[in-house]
C-alpha positions in Angstrom: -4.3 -4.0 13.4 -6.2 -0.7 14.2 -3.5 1.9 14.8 -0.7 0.1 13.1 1.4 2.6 10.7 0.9 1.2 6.5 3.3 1.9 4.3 3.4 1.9 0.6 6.7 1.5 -0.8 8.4 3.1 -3.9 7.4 1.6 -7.1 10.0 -1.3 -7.7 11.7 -1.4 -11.2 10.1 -4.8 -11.3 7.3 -3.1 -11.0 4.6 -3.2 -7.6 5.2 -1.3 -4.9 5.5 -3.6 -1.4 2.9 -3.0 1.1 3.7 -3.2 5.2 1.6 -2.6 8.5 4.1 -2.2 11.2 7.2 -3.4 9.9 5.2 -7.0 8.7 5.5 -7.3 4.9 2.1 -7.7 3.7 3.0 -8.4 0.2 3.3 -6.6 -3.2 0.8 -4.8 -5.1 0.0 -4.1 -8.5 -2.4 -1.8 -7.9 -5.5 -0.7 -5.3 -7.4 -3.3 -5.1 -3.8 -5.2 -4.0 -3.8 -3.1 -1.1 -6.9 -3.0 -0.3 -6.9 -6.6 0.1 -4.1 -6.8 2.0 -5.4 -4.6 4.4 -8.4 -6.7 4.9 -6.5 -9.6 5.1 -4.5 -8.3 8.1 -7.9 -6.9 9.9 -8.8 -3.5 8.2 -11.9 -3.6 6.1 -13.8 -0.6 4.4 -10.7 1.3 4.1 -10.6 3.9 1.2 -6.5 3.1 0.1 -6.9 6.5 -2.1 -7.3 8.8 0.9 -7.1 6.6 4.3 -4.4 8.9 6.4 -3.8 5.5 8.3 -1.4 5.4 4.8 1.8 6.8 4.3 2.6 6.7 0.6 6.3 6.3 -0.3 7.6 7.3 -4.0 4.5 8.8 -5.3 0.5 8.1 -4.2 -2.0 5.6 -5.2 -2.0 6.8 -8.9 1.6 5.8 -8.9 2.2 2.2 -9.7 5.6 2.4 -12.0 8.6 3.8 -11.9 8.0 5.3 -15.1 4.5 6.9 -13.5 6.3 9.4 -11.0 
């Protein structure tokens, strides 16, 4: 996985903002520790999800988890 692009989505009115690592939907996350999981589920541990520039947030950053928040 090391090298693929992750992106954050917008925050969803639903709320949770939908993760991705090259184009593969990873899932949705309530918060952080969502993503961080995800990321170690698809192979990338130790990852700080607050400032890792392998992560392009969409919609706002990681303190940004409604659509209310932005």
């Amino acid at each position: 996985m090391a090298g693929r692009p992750v992106v954050v989505g917008r925050p969803s009115p639903g709320g949770g903002r939908r993760v991705r690592a090259d184009g593969e939907i990873l899932g949705l996350a309530h918060g952080l520790r969502d993503v961080a999981e995800f990321l170690r589920r698809a192979g990338l541990e130790d990852v700080d999800v607050e400032t890792s520039e392998l992560i392009e947030w969409r919609g706002g950053g990681p303190e940004v988890w409604s659509v209310r928040s932005r």
